[in-house]
C-alpha positions in Angstrom: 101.5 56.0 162.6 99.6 54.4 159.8 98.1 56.8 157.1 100.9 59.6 158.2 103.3 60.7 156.2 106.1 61.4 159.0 109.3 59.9 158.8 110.1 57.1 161.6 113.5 55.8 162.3 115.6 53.1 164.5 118.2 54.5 166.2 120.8 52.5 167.4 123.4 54.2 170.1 126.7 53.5 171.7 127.0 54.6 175.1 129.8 55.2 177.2 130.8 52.6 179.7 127.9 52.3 182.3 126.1 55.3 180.5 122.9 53.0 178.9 120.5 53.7 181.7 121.1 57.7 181.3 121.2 57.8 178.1 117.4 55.7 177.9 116.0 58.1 180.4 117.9 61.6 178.7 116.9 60.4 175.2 112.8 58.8 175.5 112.2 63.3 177.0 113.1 64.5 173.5 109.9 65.5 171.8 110.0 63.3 168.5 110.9 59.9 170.5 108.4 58.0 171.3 110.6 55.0 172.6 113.7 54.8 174.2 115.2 51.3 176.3 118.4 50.0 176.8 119.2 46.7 175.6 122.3 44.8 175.3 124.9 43.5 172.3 126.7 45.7 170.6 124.6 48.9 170.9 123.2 50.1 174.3 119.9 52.1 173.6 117.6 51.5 171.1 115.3 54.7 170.5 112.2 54.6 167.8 111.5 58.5 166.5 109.1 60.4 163.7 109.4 63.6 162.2 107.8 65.2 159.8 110.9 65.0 156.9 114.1 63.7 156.9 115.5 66.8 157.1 113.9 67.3 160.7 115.0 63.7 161.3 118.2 64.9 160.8 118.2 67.9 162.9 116.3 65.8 166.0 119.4 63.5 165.5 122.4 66.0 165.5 121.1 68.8 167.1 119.4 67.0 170.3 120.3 63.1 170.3 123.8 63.5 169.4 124.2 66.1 171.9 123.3 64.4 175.1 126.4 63.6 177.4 127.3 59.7 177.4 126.5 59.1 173.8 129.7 57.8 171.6 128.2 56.9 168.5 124.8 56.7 166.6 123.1 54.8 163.7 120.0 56.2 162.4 117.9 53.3 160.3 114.9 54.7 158.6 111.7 53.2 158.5 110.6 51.7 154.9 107.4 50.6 153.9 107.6 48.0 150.9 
């Protein structure tokens, strides 16, 4: 969102082995995603997010993305404006 001051981030996840699909659909019904698809190479979902901090980025990202069955591994790649 232009002119807001909430946090947005990339994240990148591994999936379990024919898990992509779920873990889209599981993942875009968070509140605080606002995109979710699976893709290929060498991660399986690609999920844009915002919150208000990084702290609350944190806690959207451990306490409800890393959570959801089928996910083995996530990288969380904040948004920078330069």
């Amino acid at each position: 969102m232009e002119g807001c001051l909430m946090v947005q981030a990339y994240i990148l996840i591994q999936t379990e082995v024919g898990r992509a699909g779920d873990v889209a659909r599981d993942v875009a019904r968070i509140e605080g995603v606002t995109q979710a698809e699976d893709v290929t190479g060498p991660y399986d979902v690609v999920v844009r997010a915002e919150a208000d901090d990084v702290d609350a980025l944190g806690r959207l990202v451990v306490a409800r993305i890393q959570h959801l069955e089928g996910i083995a591994r996530t990288l969380t790649c904040p948004i920078v404006n330069i």
